[in-house]
C-alpha positions in Angstrom: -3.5 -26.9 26.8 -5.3 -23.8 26.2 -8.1 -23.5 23.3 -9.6 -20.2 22.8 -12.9 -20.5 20.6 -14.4 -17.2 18.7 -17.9 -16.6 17.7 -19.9 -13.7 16.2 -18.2 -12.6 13.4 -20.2 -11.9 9.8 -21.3 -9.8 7.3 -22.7 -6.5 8.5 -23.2 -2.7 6.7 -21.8 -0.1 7.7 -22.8 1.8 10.6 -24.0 -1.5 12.4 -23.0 -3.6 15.3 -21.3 -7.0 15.9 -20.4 -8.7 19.1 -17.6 -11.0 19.2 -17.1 -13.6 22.2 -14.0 -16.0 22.4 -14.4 -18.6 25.6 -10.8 -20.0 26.8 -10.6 -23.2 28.0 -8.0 -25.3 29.8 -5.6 -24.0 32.4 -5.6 -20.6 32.4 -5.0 -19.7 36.5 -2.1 -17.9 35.7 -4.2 -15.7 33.0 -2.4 -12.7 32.6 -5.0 -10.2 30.0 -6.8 -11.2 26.9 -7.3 -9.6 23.8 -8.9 -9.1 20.2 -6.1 -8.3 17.0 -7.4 -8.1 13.7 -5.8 -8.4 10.5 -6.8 -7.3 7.3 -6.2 -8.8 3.4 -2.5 -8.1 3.0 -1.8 -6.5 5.7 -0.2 -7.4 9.1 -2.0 -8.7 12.6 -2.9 -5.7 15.0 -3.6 -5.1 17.9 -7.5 -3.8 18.3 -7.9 -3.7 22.2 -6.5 -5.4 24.9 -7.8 -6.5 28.8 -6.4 -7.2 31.6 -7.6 -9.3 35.1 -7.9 -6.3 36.8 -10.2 -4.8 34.2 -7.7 -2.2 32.7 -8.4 -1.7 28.5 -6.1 -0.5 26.2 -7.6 0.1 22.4 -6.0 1.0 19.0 -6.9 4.6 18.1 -8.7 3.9 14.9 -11.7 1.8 17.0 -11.9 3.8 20.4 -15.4 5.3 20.6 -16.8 2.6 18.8 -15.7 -0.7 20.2 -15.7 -1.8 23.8 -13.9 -5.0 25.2 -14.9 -6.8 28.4 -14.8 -10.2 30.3 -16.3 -12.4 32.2 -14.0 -13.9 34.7 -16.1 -16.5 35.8 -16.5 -17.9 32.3 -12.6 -17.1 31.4 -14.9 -15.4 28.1 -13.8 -12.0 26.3 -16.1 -9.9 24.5 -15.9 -7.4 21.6 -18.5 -5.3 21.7 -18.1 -3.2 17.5 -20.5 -0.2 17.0 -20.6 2.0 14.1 -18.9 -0.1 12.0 -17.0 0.8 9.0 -15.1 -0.8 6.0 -11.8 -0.5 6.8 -12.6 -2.8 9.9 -13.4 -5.6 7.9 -10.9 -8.4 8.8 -10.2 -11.8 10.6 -10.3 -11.4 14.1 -8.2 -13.5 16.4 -8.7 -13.7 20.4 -5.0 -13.8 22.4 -4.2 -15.2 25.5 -1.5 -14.0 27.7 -0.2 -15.9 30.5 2.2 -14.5 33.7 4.3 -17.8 32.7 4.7 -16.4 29.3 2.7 -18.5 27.3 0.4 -17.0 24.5 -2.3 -18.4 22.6 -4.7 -17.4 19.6 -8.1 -18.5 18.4 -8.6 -19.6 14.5 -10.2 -15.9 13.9 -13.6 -14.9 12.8 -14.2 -13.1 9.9 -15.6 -9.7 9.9 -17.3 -7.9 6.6 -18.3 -4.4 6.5 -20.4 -4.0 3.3 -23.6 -2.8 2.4 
C-alpha cells in the first residue's frame, strides 16, 4: 500500500513563500508522475502542477511564475515550492500518486492560508 504524507502547509501573508513536501512510501516502482491539486472552500479539487519520472512539469495557469514543483527520486519525495503568494491560493493541498498500473493515491492535504 502506498501512503503519501504532506508537510509545510500554514498561515502565511501575502506576497510570501511556503514549501510543501509529500514523501510516498510503499511500492511505488511502477511510479508513473506525482502531483499537487488544491481545492478551495466550496469549490472543486484542481489540479495545481503536475511531474513526471522523467522530470517533465505541467502547471495550472493561475500559479506558473510563482510556484515550482520538483522531486527527489531517490526519496520518492515531491516538492512545492509557492512564491508570491496570494489569497485566492489559500486551500487544502493534496499530493497524488499515479501509477503505470493505474493506481492513484492522495495524501490527507495541508492547509494553506494566505492572509495578512
Amino acid at each position: 500500500q502506498v501512503q503519501l504524507v504532506e508537510s509545510g502547509g500554514g498561515l502565511v501573508q501575502p506576497g510570501g513563500s511556503l514549501r510543501l513536501s509529500c514523501a510516498a512510501s510503499g511500492y511505488i516502482r511502477d511510479l508513473n508522475r506525482m502531483a499537487w491539486y488544491r481545492q478551495a472552500l466550496g469549490k472543486q479539487r484542481d489540479l495545481v502542477a503536475s511531474i513526471t519520472t522523467g522530470g517533465g512539469t505541467n502547471y495550472a495557469d493561475s500559479v506558473k511564475g510563482r510556484f515550482t514543483i520538483s522531486r527527489d527520486n531517490a526519496r520518492n519525495t515531491v516538492y512545492l515550492q509557492m512564491n508570491s503568494l496570494k489569497p485566492e491560493d489559500t486551500a487544502v493541498y493534496y499530493c497524488y500518486l499515479y501509477r503505470w498500473s493505474g493506481a492513484e493515491y492522495w495524501g490527507n492535504g495541508t492547509l494553506v492560508t494566505v492572509s495578512a
